[in-house]
N, C-alpha and C positions, 0 to 999 in steps of 0.2 A: 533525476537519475539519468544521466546523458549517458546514455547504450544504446547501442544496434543490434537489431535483429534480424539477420539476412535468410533468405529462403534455402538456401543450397550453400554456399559460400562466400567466403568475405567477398567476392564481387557481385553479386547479384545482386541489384536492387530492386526493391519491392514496387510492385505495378500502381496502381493509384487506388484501384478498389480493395488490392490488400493492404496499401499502406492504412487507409479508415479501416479496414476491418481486424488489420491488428492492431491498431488501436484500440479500440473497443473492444477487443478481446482481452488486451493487457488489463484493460483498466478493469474490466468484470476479474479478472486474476487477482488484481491487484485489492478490491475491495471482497472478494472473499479470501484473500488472505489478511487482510486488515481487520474484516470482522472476526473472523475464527482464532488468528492467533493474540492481536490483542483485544476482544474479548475475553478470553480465557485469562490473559494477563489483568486485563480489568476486574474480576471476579475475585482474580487472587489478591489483588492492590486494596479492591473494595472491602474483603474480608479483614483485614488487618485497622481498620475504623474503631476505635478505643470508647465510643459512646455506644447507646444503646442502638438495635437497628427496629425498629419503630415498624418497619415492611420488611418480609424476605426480600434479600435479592435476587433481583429477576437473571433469570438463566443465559448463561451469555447462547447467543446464535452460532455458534462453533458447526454443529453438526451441517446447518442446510449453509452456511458461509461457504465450507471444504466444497458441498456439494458443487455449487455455483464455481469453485475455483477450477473443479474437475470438468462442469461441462465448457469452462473460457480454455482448459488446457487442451481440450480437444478440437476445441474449435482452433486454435492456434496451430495445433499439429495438424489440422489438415489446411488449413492455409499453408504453411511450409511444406508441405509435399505436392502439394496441388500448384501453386506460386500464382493464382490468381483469384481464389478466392474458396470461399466455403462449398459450394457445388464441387467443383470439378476436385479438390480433394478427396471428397470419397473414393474417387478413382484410384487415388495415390495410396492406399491406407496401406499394402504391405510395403512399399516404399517409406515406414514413415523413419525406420532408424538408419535410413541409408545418408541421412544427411545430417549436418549439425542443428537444427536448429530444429527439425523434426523430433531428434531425439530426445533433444533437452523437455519438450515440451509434452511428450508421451513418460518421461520422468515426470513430469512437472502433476500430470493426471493421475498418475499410478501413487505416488504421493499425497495426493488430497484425497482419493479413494481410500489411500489406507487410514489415513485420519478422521475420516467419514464414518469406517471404520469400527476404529478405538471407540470415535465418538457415542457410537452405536452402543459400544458394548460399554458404556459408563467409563471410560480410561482417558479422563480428559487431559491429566498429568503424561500419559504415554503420548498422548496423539500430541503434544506441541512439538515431539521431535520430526514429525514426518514433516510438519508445518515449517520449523526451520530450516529443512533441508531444502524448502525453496528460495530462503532467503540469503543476501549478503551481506556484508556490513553497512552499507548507506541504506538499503530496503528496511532492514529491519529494524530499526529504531523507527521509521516514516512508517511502516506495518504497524508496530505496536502502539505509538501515537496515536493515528487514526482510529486502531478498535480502540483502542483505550478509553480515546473521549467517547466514540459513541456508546460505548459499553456506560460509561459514566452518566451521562445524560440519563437514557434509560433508567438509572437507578437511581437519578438525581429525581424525574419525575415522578417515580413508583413515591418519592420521600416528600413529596413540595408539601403536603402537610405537615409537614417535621423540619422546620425551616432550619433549626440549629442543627441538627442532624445530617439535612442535606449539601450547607454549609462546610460541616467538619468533611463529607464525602469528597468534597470538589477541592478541598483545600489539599485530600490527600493526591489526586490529581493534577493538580497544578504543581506541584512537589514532583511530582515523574515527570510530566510533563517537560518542565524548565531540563533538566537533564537529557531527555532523549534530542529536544530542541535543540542542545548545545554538540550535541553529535552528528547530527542530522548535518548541521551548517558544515562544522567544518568537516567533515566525506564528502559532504556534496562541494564543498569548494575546491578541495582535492581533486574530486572526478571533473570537476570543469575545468581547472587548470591543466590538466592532462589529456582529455581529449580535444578540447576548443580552445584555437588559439587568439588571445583578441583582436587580431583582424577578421576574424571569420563570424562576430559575432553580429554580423548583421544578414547571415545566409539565412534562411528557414528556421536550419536546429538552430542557430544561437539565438532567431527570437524567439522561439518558443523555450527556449531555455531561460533566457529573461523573463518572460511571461511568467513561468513557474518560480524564479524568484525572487518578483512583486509578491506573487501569490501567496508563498511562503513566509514572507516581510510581512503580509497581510495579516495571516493566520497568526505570526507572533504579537500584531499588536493588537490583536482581538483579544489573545490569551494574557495579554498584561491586560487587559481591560475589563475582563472575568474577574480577573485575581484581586484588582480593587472593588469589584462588586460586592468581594468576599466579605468585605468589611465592614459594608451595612447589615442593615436588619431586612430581608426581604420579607413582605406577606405572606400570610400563611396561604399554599396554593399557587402561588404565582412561577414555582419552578425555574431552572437555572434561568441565569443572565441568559439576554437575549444573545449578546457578544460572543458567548458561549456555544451559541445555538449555530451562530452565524459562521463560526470558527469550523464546526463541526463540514458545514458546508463549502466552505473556503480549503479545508483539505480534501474533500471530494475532490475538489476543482483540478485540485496539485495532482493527484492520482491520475486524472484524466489527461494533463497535459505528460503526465510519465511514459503513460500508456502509449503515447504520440510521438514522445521522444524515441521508443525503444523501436517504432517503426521509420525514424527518418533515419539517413545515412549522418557522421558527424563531418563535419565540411573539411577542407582540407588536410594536412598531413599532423595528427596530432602532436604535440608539445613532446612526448614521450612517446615514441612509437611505441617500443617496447612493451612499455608498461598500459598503454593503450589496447592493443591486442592483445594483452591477458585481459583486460577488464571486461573488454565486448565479449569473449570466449566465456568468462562468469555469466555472461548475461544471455547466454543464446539459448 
């Protein structure tokens, strides 16, 4: 997901201990919005399984996911009011909607609190809207991927005694999966072409932009690699393909390098200004 996130405005660049710490802020954003809203997505995918279900399935992490989304969005809002790191933001905290990137980000909390929320009060069908409103079209297919598989696994395990069962559950995943996959590429090719031009693809953002899509290339040939798993006979106990496991871990990876992108600047003059500074304004 190649975005900027600047402290104050599109000139400002982030100092070094904010750019690691919003990093790491994004990426805790980014995996409680992955867990909460495709888990929830998970749950509903998994219930639609035409065999028997052998084990309940297990409850997706929605509630404490939001939680964790809400304490990375405040962490981020006082990074962007403070502009040098998580300390000296508390200082800033009525300052936090005097900027763009403060605001978005005290959205971003107010948000996952209400979803927290919903969660609380049993409204997991309401609470995917607050969940949405953090995301954009390239996020949210890469959101609901992530929870999805990890939601899956989870309930691939609760099932490893129930081989055929576990089987038909992962099959139904693999089926969304291929789809959100085929979304994901092409936004994400779009938003590289528009903001990184290829000469600049050897500055910072562009290898770490490369980096993420190895990573990515990764994660799809692990999930074709699952998918032929599907069609043996696994032992009773032995729970999902390993490739599976491995996948699950391989998009961590891609979240973290996200989290990384959204704190570097994008290198020179993008391909579409235009259309470039709407994108990064989506993303602040």
């Amino acid at each position: 997901m190649p975005v900027m996130l600047p402290l104050s405005d599109g000139a400002t660049r982030l100092s070094g201990l904010a750019t690691w710490e919003t990093a790491v802020a994004r990426w805790l954003l980014f995996a409680g919005l992955s867990v909460a809203l495709g888990g929830l997505a998970g749950r509903g995918l998994a219930r639609q399984y035409k065999g028997t279900f052998p084990v309940p399935l297990p409850a997706p992490w929605a509630l404490r996911a939001s939680l964790l989304g809400a304490a990375a969005s405040a962490w981020l809002a006082l990074i962007a009011v403070g502009g040098v790191g998580l300390v000296t933001g508390f200082a800033h905290v009525p300052q936090l909607f005097s900027t763009t990137a403060g605001a978005i980000a005290g959205t971003e909390f107010a948000l996952f609190l209400i979803a927290a929320g919903l969660l609380r009060l049993r409204q997991p069908g309401v609470a995917v809207l607050p969940l949405l409103g953090i995301t954009y079209c390239h996020l949210l297919p890469a959101a609901i991927w992530a929870g999805m598989l990890f939601y899956t696994l989870r309930a691939a395990l609760a099932w490893r005694y129930h081989p055929a069962d576990m089987r038909g559950l992962m099959r139904l995943y693999a089926t969304a999966a291929a789809w959100l996959f085929t979304v994901i590429i092409v936004t994400g090719i779009v938003s590289a072409l528009v903001l990184v031009p290829l000469r600049s693809l050897t500055t910072t953002y562009g290898l770490v932009l490369i980096a993420k899509a190895v990573l990515v290339a990764c994660a799809a040939g692990l999930a074709v690699a699952g998918r032929v798993w599907l069609r043996r006979q696994p032992a009773t106990g032995t729970g999902p393909a390993l490739a599976t496991k491995v996948e699950c871990g391989t998009i961590a990876a891609v979240l973290a390098l996200t989290g990384l992108l959204t704190a570097l600047t994008p290198p020179a003059t993008p391909v579409r200004p235009a259309a470039a500074t709407r994108e990064q304004q989506a993303n602040r």
